[in-house]
DOROVEX-601869 format. One line per 8 residues: number of its first residue (from 0); their letters; for each residue x, y, z of N, C-alpha, C. Coordinates in Angstrom, 2 decimals. Layout:
N
NUM> a> X Y Z X Y Z X Y Z ~ ...
***
This chain:
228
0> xxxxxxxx> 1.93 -41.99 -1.40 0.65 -41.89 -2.09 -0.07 -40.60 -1.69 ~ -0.18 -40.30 -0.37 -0.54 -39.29 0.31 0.16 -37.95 -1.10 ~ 1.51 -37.56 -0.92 2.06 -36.66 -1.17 1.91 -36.72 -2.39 ~ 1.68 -37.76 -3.26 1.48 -37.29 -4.59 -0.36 -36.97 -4.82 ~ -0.86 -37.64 -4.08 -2.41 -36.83 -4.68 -2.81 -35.29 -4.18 ~ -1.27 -34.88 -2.82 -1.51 -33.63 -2.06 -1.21 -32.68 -3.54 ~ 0.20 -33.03 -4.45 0.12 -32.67 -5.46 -0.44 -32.23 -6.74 ~ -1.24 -33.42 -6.99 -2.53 -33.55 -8.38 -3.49 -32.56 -7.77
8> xxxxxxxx> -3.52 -32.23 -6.28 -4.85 -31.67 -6.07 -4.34 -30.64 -6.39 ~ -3.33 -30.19 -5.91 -2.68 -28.85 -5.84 -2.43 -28.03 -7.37 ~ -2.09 -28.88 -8.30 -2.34 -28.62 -9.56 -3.50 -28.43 -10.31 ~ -4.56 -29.56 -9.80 -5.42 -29.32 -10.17 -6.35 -27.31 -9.82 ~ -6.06 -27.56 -8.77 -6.39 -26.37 -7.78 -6.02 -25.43 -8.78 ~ -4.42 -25.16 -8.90 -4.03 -24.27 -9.57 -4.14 -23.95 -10.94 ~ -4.56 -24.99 -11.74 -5.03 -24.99 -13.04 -6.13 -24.77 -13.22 ~ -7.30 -24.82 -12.34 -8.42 -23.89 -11.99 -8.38 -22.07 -11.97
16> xxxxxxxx> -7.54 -21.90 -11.19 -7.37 -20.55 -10.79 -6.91 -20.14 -11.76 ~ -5.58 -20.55 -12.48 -5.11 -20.05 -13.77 -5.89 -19.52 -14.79 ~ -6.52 -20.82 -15.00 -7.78 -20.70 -15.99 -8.93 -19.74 -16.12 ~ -9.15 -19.10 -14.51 -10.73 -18.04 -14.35 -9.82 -16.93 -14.29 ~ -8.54 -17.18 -14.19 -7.52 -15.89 -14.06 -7.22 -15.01 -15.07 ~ -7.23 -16.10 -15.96 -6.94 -15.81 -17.44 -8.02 -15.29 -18.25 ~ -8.72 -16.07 -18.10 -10.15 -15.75 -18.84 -10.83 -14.39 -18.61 ~ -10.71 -14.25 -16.94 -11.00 -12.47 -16.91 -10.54 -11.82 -17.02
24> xxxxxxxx> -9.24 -11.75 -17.34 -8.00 -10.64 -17.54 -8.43 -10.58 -19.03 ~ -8.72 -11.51 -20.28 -8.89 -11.35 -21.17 -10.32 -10.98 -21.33 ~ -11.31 -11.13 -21.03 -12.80 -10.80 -20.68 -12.31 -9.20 -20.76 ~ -11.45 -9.09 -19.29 -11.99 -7.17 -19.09 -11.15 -7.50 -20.07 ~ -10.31 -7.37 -21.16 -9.43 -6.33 -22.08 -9.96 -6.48 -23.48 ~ -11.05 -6.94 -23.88 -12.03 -7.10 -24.65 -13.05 -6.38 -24.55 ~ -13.66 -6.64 -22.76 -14.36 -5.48 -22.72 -13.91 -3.74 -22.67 ~ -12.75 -3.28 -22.44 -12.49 -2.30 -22.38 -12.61 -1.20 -23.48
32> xxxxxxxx> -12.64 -2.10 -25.31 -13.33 -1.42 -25.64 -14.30 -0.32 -25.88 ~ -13.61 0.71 -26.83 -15.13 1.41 -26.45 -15.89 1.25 -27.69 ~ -15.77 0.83 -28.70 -15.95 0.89 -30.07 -16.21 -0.74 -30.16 ~ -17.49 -1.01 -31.39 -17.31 -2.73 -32.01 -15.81 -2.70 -32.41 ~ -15.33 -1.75 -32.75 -14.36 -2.17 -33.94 -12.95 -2.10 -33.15 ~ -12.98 -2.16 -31.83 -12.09 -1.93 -30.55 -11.82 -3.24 -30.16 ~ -13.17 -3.78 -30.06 -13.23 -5.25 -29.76 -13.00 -6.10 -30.86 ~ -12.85 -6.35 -32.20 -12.48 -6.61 -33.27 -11.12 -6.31 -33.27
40> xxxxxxxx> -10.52 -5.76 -33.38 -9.13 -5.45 -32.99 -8.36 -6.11 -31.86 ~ -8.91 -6.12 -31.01 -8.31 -6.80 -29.42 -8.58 -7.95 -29.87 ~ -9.63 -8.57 -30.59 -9.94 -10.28 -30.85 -9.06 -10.39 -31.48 ~ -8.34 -10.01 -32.68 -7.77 -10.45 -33.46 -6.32 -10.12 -33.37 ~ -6.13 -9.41 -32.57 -4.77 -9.16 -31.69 -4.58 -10.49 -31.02 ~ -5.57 -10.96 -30.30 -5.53 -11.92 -29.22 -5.72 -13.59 -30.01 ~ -5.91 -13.45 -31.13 -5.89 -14.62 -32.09 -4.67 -14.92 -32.70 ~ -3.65 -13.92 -32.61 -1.88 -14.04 -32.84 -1.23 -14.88 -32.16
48> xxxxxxxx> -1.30 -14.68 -30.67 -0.38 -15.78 -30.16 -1.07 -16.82 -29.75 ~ -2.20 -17.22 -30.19 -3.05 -18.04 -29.49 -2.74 -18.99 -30.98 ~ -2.58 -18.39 -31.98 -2.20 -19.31 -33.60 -0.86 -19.30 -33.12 ~ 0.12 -19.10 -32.41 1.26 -19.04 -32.32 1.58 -20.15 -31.71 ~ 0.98 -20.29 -30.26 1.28 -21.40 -29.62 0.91 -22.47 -29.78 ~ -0.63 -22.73 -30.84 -0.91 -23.88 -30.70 0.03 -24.58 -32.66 ~ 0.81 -23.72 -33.17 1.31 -24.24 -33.67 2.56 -24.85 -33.80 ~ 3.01 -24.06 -32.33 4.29 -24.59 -31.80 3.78 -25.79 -31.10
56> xxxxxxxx> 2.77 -26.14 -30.25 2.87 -27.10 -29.87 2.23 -28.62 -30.88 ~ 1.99 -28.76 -32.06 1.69 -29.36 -33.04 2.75 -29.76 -33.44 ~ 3.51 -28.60 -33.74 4.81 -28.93 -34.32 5.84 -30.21 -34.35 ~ 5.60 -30.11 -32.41 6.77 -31.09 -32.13 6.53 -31.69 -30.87 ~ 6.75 -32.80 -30.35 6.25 -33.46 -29.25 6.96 -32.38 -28.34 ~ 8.31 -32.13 -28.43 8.86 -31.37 -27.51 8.47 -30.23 -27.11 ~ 7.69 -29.53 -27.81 6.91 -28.13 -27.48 6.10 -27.84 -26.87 ~ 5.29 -29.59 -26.90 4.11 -29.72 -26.51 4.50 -29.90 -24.81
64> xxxxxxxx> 5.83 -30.80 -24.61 6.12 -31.21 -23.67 6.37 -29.77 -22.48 ~ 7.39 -29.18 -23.37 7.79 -27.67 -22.65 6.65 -26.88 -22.19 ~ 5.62 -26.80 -22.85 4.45 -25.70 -22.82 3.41 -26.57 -21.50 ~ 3.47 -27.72 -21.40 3.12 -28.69 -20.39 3.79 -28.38 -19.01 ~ 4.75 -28.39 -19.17 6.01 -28.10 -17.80 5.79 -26.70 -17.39 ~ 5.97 -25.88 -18.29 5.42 -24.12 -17.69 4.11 -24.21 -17.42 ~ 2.98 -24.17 -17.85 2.01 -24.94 -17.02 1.13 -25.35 -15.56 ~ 2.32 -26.20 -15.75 2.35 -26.91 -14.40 3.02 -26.16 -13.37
72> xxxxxxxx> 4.15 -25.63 -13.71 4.80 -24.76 -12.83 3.92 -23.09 -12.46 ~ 3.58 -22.77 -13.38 2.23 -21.27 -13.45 1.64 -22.26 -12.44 ~ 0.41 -23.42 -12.63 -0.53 -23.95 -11.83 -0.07 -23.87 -10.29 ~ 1.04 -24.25 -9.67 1.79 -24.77 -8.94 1.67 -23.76 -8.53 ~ 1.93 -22.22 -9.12 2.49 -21.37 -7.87 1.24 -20.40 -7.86 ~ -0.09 -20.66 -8.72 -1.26 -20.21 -8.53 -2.02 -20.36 -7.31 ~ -1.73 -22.06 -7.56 -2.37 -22.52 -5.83 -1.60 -22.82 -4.21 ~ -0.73 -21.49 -4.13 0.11 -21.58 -3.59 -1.10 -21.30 -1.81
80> xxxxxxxx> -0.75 -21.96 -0.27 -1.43 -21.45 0.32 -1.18 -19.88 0.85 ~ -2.23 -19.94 1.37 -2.59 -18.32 2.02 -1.18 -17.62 2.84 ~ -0.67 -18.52 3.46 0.34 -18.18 4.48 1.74 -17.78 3.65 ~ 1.86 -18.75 2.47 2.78 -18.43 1.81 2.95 -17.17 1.28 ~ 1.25 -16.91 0.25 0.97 -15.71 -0.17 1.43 -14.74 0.32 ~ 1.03 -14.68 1.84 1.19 -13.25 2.50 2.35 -12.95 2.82 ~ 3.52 -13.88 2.91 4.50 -13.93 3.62 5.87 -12.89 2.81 ~ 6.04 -12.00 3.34 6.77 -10.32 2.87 6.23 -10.05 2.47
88> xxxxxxxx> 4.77 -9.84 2.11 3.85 -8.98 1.72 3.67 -7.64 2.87 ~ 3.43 -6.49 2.31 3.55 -5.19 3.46 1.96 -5.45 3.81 ~ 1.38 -5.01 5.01 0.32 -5.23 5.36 -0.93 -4.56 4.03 ~ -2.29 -4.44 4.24 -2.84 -3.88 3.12 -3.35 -2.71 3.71 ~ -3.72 -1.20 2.41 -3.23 -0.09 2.76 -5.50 0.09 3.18 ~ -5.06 1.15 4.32 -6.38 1.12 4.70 -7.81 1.55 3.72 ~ -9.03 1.59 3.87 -10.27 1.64 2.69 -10.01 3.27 3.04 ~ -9.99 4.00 3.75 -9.38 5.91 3.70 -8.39 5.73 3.14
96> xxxxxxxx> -7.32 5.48 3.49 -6.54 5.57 2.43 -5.96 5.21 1.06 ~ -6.54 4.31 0.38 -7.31 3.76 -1.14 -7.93 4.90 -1.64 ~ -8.67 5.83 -0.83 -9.87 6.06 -1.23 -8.96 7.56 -1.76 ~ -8.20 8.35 -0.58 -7.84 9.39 -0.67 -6.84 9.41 -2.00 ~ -5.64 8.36 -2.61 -5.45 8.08 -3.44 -6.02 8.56 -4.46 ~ -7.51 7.52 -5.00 -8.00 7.64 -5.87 -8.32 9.30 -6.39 ~ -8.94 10.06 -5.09 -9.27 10.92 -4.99 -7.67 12.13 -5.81 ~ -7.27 11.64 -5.25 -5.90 12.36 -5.70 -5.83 11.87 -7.34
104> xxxxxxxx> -5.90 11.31 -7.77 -5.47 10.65 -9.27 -6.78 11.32 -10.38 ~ -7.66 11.51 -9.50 -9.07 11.55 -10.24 -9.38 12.84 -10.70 ~ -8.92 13.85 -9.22 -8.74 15.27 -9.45 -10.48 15.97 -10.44 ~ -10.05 16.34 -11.38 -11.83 16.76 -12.11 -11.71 15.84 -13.34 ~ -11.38 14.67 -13.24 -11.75 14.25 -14.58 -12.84 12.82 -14.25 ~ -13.60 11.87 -15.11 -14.15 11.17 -14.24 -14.07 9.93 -13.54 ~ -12.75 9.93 -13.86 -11.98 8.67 -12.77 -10.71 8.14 -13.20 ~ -10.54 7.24 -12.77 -8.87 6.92 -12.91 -8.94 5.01 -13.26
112> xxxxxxxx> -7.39 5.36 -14.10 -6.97 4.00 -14.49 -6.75 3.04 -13.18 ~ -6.62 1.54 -13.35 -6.00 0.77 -12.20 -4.81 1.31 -12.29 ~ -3.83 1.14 -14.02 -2.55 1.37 -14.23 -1.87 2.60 -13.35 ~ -2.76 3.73 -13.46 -2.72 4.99 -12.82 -2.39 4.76 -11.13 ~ -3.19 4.17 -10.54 -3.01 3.56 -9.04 -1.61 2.53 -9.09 ~ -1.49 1.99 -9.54 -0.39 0.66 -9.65 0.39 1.96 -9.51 ~ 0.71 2.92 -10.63 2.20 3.29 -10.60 2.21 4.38 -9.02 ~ 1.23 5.04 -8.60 1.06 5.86 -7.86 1.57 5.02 -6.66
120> xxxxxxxx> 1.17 4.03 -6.03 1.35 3.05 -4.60 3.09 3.11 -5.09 ~ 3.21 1.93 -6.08 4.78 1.96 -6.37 5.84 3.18 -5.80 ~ 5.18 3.82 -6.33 5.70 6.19 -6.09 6.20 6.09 -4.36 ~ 4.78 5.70 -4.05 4.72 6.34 -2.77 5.52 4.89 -1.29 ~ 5.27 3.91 -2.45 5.40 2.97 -1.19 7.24 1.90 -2.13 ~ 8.36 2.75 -1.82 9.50 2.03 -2.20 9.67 0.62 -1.86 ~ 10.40 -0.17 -2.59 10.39 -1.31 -1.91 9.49 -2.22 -2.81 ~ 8.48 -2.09 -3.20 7.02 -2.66 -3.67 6.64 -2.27 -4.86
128> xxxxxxxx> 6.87 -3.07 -5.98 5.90 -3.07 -7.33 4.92 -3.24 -7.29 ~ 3.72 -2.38 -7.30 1.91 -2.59 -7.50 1.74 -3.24 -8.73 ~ 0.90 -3.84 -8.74 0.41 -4.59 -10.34 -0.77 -4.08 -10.21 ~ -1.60 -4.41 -11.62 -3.00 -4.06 -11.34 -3.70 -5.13 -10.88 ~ -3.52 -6.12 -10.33 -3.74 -7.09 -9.96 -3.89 -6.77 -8.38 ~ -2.80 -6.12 -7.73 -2.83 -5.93 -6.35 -3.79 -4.75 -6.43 ~ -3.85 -4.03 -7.14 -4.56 -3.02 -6.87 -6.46 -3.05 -6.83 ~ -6.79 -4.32 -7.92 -7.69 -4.97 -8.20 -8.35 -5.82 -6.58
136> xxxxxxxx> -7.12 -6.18 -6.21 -7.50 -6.76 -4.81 -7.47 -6.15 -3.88 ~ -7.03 -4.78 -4.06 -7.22 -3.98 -2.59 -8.58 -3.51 -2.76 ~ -8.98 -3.06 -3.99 -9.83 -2.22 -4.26 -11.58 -3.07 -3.95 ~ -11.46 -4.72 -3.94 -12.05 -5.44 -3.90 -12.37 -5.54 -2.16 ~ -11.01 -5.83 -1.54 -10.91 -5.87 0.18 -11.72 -4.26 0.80 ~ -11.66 -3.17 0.00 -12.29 -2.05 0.33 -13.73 -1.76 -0.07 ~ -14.38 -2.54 -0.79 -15.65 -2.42 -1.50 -16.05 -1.73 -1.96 ~ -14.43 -1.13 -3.44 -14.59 -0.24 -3.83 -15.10 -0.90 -5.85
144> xxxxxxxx> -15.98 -0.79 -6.68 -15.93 -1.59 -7.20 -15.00 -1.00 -8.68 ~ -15.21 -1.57 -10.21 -14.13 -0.88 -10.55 -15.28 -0.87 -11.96 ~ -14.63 -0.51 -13.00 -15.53 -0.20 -14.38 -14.50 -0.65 -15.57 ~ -15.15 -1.52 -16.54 -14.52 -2.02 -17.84 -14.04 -0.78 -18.80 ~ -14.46 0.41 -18.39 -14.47 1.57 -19.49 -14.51 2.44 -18.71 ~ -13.24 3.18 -18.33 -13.21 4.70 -18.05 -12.13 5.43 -18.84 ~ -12.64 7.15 -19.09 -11.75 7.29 -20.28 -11.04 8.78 -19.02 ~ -10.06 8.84 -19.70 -9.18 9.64 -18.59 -8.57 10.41 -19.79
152> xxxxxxxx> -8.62 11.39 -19.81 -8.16 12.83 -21.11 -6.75 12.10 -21.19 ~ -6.07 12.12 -22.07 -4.33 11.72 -22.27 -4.46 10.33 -22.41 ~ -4.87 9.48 -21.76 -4.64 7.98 -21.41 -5.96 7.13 -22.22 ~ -6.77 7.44 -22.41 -8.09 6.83 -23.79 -8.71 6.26 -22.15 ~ -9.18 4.72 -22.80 -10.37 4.21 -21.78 -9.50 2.98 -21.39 ~ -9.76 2.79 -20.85 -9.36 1.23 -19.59 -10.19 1.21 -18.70 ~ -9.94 0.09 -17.81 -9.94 -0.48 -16.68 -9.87 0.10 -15.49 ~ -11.04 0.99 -14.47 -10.36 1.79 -13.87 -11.24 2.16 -12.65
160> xxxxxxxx> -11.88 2.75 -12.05 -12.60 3.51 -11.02 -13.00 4.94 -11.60 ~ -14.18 4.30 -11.13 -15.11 5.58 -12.03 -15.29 7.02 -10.46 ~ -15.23 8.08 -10.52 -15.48 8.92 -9.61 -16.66 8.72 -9.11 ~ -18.34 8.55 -9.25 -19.08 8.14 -8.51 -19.19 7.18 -7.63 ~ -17.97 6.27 -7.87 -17.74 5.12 -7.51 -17.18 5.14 -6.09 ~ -15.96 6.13 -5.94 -14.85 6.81 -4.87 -15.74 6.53 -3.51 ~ -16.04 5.90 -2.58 -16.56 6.83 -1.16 -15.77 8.34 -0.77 ~ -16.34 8.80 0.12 -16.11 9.89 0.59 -16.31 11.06 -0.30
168> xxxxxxxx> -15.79 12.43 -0.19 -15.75 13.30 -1.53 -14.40 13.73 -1.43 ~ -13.47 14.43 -2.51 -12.02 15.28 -2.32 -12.05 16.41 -1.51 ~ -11.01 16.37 -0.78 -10.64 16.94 0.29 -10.80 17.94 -0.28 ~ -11.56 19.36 0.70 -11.29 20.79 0.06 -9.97 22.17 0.19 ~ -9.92 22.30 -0.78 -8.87 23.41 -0.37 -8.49 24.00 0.82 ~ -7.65 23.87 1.63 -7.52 24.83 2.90 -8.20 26.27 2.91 ~ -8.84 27.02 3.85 -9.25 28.26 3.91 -8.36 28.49 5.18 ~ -7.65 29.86 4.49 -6.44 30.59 5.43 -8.06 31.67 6.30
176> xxxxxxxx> -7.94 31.24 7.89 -9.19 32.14 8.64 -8.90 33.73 8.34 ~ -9.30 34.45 8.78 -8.95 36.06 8.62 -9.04 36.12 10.03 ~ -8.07 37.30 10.33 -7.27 37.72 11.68 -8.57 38.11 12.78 ~ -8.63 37.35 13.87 -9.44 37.90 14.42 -9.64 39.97 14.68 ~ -11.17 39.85 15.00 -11.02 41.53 14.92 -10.40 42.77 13.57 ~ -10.64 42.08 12.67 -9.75 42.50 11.30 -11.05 42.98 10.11 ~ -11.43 43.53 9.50 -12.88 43.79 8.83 -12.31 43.28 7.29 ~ -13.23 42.08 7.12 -12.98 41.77 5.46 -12.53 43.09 4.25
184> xxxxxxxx> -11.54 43.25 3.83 -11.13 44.13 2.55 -12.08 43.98 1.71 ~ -12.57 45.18 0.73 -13.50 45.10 0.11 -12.50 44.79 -1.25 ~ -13.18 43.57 -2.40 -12.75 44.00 -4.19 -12.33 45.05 -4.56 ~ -10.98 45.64 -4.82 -10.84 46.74 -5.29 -11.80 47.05 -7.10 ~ -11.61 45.42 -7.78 -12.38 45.53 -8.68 -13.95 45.39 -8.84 ~ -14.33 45.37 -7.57 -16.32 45.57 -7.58 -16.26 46.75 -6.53 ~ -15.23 47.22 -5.74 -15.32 48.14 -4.85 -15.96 49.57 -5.78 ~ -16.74 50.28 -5.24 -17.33 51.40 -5.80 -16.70 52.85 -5.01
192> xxxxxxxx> -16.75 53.39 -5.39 -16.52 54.95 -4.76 -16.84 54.90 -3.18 ~ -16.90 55.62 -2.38 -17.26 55.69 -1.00 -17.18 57.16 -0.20 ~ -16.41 58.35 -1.20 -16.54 59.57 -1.17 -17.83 60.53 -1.28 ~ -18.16 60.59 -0.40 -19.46 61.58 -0.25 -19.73 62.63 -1.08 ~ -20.79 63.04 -1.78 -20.60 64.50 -2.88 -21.69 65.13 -2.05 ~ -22.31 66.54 -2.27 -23.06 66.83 -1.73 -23.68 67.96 -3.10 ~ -24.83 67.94 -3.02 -25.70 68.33 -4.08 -26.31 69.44 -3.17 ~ -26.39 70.79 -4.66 -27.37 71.84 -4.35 -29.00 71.79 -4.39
200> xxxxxxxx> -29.78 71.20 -3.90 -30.96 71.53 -4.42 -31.75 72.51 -4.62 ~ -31.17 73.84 -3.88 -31.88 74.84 -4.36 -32.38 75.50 -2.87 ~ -32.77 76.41 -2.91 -33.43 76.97 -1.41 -33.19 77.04 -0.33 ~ -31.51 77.04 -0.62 -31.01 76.78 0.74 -30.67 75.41 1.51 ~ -31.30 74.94 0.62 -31.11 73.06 0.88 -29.91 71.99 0.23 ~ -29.25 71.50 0.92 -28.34 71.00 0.22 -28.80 68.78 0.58 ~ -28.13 68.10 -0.08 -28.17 66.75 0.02 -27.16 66.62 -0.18 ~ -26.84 65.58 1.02 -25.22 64.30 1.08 -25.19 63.24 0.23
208> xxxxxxxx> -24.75 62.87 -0.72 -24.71 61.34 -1.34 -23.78 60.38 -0.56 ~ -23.89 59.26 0.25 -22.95 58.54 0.75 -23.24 57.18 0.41 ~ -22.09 56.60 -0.85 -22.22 55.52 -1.17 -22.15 54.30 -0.10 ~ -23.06 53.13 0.21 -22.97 52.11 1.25 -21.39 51.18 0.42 ~ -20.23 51.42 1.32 -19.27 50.32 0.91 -19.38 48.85 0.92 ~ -20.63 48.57 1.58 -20.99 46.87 1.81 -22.23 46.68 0.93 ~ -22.99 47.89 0.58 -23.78 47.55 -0.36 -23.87 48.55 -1.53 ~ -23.14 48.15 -2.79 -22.81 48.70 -4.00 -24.01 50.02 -4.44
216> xxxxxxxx> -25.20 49.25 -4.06 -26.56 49.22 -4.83 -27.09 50.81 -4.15 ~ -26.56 50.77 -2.71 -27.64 51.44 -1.77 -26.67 52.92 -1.50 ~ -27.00 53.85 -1.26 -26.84 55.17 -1.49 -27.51 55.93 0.02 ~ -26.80 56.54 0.87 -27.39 57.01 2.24 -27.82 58.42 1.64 ~ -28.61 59.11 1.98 -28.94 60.65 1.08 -29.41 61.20 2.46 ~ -28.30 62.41 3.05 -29.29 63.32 4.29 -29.47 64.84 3.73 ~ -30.14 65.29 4.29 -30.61 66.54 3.67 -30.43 67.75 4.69 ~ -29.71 68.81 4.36 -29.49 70.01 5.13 -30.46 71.05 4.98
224> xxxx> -30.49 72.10 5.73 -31.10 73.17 5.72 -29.85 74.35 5.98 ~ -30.04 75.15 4.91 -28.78 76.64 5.04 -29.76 77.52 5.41 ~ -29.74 77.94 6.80 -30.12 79.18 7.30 -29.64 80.49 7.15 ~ -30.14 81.32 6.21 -29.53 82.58 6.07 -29.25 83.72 7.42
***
C-alpha cells in the first residue's frame, strides 16, 4: 500500500511539473514574437498537433490508452529525485564563467540566443549535450536573468540574454607595453615636418622656424643678429 501511493504521489508530482513545464516552454515561444502577427502564426502552428492528438485519441480507445502510458512515463521521469538528477551530471560551470561566455557570444551586438550558449558549452565541454533547458538553469543558479525577445543580426529574435543583462563588462583587448626607455614613434600620417627653415627678415636679422614634433600646432621661432 505504502509503495503504491509512494507511486500516485510520484506521478502526481510529475504530472505537475510536466504540466508548468510545458506551459512555459510554450508561453516563452509565443512570447518570442516580435510582431501580433508572429504570435498568430506560432498559435496556429501550435493548434496543428494539438488537433492532431486529440483526434487520435477520440479515435480509438487504444490511442487514448498509448498517449496515457507515455504520459505517465514523461510524469515518472519528471519527478525523478534530486540525487538521481545529478547523478553523471558534470558539476555546474561557475557565475564568471557563464558570464565570460556570454560575453564572448554577444561580442557588439545586443545579446545572445540561449540556442547560441547551448551549442557554445556543447563546443567547449565534449562529452555533454547543452539544451536550452540546462542553460536556462545555469543561467537561473547564476542570477543571470534572460529576455522573451532578443534579436541577434543573422538569427531574428528568441529567447536569450540581453547585454545589459551580462554582469561584469568584455574583457579588453590586450595592450602590448612599449619598451622601457624607448620614446613613443610619432604618426607618420599626422606627423608634420620637423626640419628647421630659417627666414631673412631684413637688417641683418635672420629667424629659425622649428616645428614642435609633439605639438603639430606650435612653432619655436629664435631670432639672430648678423653682425657686419
Amino acid at each position: 500500500m505504502t509503495r503504491f501511493r509512494s507511486f500516485i504521489e510520484r506521478l502526481a508530482k510529475g504530472s505537475s511539473a510536466l504540466t508548468l513545464n510545458t506551459g512555459r516552454g510554450i508561453t516563452d515561444w509565443l512570447k518570442a514574437g516580435e510582431k501580433i502577427s508572429d504570435f498568430v502564426i506560432r498559435l496556429a502552428f501550435l493548434g496543428i498537433p494539438v488537433a492532431i492528438v486529440w483526434s487520435l485519441m477520440t479515435a480509438s480507445t487504444a490511442s487514448m490508452w498509448g498517449f496515457a502510458v507515455l504520459w505517465c512515463v514523461a510524469a515518472w521521469r519528471a519527478a525523478r529525485p534530486a540525487q538521481e538528477k545529478s547523478e553523471g551530471k558534470e558539476p555546474a560551470l561557475h557565475p564568471d564563467d557563464i558570464a565570460d561566455v556570454l560575453w564572448e557570444l554577444t561580442g557588439d551586438h545586443k545579446g545572445v540566443h540561449l540556442a547560441q550558449v547551448a551549442a557554445q558549452l556543447t563546443k567547449e565541454m565534449p562529452g555533454r549535450t547543452w539544451s536550452i533547458k540546462d542553460v536556462r538553469g545555469l543561467l537561473e543558479a547564476a542570477g543571470i536573468p534572460t529576455r522573451h525577445s532578443v534579436r541577434v543580426p543573422g538569427l531574428g529574435v528568441a529567447v536569450g540574454v540581453h547585454r545589459q543583462d551580462i554582469p561584469g563588462s568584455p574583457s579588453p583587448a590586450p595592450v602590448s607595453p612599449s619598451p622601457q626607455g624607448v620614446e613613443p614613434q610619432v604618426n607618420p600620417a599626422t606627423a608634420t615636418a620637423t626640419t628647421p627653415y630659417v627666414r631673412d627678415l631684413g637688417g641683418g636679422v635672420t629667424a629659425t622656424f622649428t616645428p614642435d614634433p609633439q605639438q603639430p600646432n606650435r612653432t619655436h621661432v629664435s631670432v639672430h643678429t648678423v653682425e657686419n
